[in-house]
Structures are given as C-alpha cells and as structure tokens.
N, C-alpha and C positions, 0 to 999 in steps of 0.2 A: 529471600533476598530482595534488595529495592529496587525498583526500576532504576534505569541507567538512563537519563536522559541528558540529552546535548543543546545547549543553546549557543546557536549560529545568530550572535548581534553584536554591534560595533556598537553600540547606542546605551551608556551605562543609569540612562534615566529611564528605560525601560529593561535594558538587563539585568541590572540589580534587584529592583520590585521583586521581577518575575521568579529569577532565583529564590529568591527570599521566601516566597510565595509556593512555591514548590517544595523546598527545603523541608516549611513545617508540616507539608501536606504526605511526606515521609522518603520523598527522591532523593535518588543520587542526581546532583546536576555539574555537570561541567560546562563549560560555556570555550569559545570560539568568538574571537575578534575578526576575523577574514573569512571569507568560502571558503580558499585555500588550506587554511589552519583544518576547517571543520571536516574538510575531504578527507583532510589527514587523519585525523581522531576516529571518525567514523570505521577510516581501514585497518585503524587500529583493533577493533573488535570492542562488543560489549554493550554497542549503543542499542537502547531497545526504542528508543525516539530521538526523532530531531524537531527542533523547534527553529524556522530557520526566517530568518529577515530576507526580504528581495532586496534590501537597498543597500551591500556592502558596498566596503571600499575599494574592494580588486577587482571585482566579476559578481556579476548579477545572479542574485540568488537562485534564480531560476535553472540559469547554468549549471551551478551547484547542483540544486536539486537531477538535471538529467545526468549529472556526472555521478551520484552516488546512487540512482537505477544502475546508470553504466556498470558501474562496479559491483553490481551484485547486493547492495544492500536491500534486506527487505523489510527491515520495523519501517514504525509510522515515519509520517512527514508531514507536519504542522508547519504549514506558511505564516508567516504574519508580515503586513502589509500596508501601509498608504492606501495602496493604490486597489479603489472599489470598485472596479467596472467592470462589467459581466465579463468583457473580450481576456482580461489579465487574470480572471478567476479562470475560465476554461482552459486555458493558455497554463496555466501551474498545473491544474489537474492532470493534464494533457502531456508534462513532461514527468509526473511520476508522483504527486503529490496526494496525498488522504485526505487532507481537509486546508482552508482556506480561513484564515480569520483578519477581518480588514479594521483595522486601528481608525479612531481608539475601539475599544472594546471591555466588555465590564469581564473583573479578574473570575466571577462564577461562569461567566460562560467560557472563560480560557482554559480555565479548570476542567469542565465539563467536554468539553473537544478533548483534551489532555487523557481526560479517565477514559473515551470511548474508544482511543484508541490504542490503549496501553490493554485493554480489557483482553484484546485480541493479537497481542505483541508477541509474535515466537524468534525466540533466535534461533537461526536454522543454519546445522552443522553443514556442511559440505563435506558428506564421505567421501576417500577415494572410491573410482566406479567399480572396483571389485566387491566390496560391501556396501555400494549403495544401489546396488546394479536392483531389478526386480525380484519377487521371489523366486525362485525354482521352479516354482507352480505356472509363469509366465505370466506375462499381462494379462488385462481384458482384451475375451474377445473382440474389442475395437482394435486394439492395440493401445490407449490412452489407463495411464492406471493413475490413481487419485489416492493418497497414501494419508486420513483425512489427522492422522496418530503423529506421524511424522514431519506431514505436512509437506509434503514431498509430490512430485507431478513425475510421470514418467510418458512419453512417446516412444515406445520399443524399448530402448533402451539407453534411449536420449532421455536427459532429465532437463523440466523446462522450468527456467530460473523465473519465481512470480511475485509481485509481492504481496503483503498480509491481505490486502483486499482482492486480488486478484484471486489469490489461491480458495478465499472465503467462497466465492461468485460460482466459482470452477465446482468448488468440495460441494455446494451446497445443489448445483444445476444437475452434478453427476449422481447426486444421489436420487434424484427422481429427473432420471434422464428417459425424455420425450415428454416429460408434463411440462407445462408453462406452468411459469412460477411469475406473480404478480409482481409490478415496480414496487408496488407496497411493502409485500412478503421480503422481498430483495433488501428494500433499504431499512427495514426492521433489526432481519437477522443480522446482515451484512455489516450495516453503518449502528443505529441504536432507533429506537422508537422513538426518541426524543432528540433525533436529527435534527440541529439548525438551519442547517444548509438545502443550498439547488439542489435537486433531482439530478441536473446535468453529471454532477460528478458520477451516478451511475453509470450516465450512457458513457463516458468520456473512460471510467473504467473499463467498462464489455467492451469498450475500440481497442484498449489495448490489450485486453484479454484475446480478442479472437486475432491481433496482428502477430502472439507470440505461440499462437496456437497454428495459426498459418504456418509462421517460419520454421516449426518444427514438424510440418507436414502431419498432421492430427487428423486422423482420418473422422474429425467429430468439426462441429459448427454449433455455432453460437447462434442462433434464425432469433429476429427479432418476430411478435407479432403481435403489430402494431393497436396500438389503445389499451394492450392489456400487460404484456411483458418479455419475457425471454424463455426458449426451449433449449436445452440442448440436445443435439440427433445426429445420427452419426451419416457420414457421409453416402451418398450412393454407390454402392459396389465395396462398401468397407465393413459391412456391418459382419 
C-alpha cells in the first residue's frame, strides 16, 4: 500500500509541482488549503506524513503543527518555510516537527527528507487498555516497557503517547540501557546517515523525549554526557 501523505499549502505554485512530484514518485497525496482543513484530515486517520507550510491563511503552521502532537498524531512532519533562521528552525522542532526544509529548495533533497522519513512511518493503533494493557508477564523491572514490534511505550500501565522519532531514541537507548550511545550513532540510526540538517533537532528531540517521560513519572532518565552523547539509566531507588 502507498504511503498516505498530506500537504498542508495554500500556495498552488508550490503545491501543485510538489504533488506532482510526489504522485510519480508512487504516493498517495492529499493536500489542505488551511491548518484548519489539515487538523481535520489528519484526524481523520491514514496520514503517514504531513508536509506542512508555516505561512497559512488562518493560524500559523507551527500552531498546526503543536495542535496535531496535541492530538496524538505521530507520522512524520515535514515543515517547509520562508523563514531560515536558526531561532524558527528550533522553534518548529521544538513544537513537534521531524524535519525542517527552508524554501527555495532543490525537488532531490525534498524528496530525500520525504523518503527518510516515511522509511520509519508506523501508524499506530490505539487499543483499548484491556488489550493494549502489558503482557501478563508484567513490565521491566524498571517499570518502563518498550514494545520495539509494536512500537508501543508503556509506564506501569500508563501508555506514553511518542512520536516516530521519539519512540526511535527511546527503542534504540533501552536496548542498551546504561551504554552511552554517540550523537553520531543517534542521528545515523534515528534520522539517516545522509542527514542534511542541525544536530539540534537531536537535542530538541531528547527535551521532549525525557519532558514526556517526566510526566508519566518513569522511573528511567535520559543523562546527557556531555561531548560524547546520551545514556539512558534508571532512576535512583527504581532500579
């Protein structure tokens, strides 16, 4: 089945191309003229990317963008943008976005953001908690389970909503949890070896990996150490 992608543009001398471009490349594309419209579609179910402009005509793409984290969305989210400045790059990362690409831009590297992150696109059911609950056997002894098949996070018996990059960072830290895993290693497995982009979006993701790992009280931590990368270890008195 073909990917399901969405493009969020008001702008038909770049939304057309891009469809177009997409179309022969073998997607399914829909497209959104509003944020609004696109909020909608998205909760509609199905979308495996969004491709989304910052500069609608209702509300600011960015908006957008934290409103469909809000809602529990978790494929990619491909910004596209004017505006190039470090401050508005960290700024989208930082409300829920996978990658950033700043206009104009050549259609191979749109393509190639596009493929890195559909690579890694699950759509993910939300069971009810009686079958999505742990297995029988119970958590990890931390209490944090990492379900890496289903792609699923569990705190006791709290499931904690992440999305496709989060969940990568998480799946990938817990499977050799207390080694430091390099920024390198990180944005290889994680993002693609052939990453365009900042470093930042790393760090800007492990902020919101360990703020959703806080609020669901995780007896585990994200320790940065410093010049080389990230551990994950489990809290003191939790282990």
């Amino acid at each position: 089945m073909a990917h399901q992608i969405l493009m969020v543009e008001d702008d038909d001398g770049i939304a057309l191309p891009l469809r177009r471009t997409l179309e022969r490349e073998g997607y399914d594309v829909d497209r959104a003229a509003t944020g609004g419209d696109g909020i909608s579609r998205v909760g509609a179910g199905g979308v495996d990317l969004v491709v989304l402009d910052l500069g609608l005509p209702d509300m600011d793409g960015l908006e957008v963008c934290r409103e469909l984290r809000g809602q529990g969305f978790d494929g990619g989210i491909l910004i596209l943008t004017a505006r190039g400045g470090e401050l508005d790059r960290v700024v989208g990362l930082d409300v829920g976005a996978d990658d950033y690409l700043a206009k104009p831009f050549a259609l191979g590297e749109f393509l190639a953001r596009v493929r890195a992150l559909l690579r890694r696109a699950v759509r993910v059911t939300h069971a009810p908690a009686a079958e999505g609950a742990p297995a029988a056997t119970g958590p990890a002894p931390s209490g944090l389970r990492v379900d890496p098949q289903a792609r699923r996070v569990w705190v006791g018996e709290e499931e904690v909503a992440l999305t496709s990059k989060e969940f990568d960072l998480l799946a990938l830290l817990d499977e050799e949890r207390g080694n430091v895993l390099t920024r390198e290693r990180l944005m290889d497995e994680v993002w693609d070896e052939n990453w365009f982009g900042s470093t930042k979006t790393l760090d800007v993701t492990i902020g919101r990996l360990r703020q959703k790992l806080e609020s669901a009280s995780a007896p585990v931590a994200v320790v940065t150490v410093r010049g080389v990368g990230f551990r994950l270890e489990d809290r003191p008195g939790d282990a």
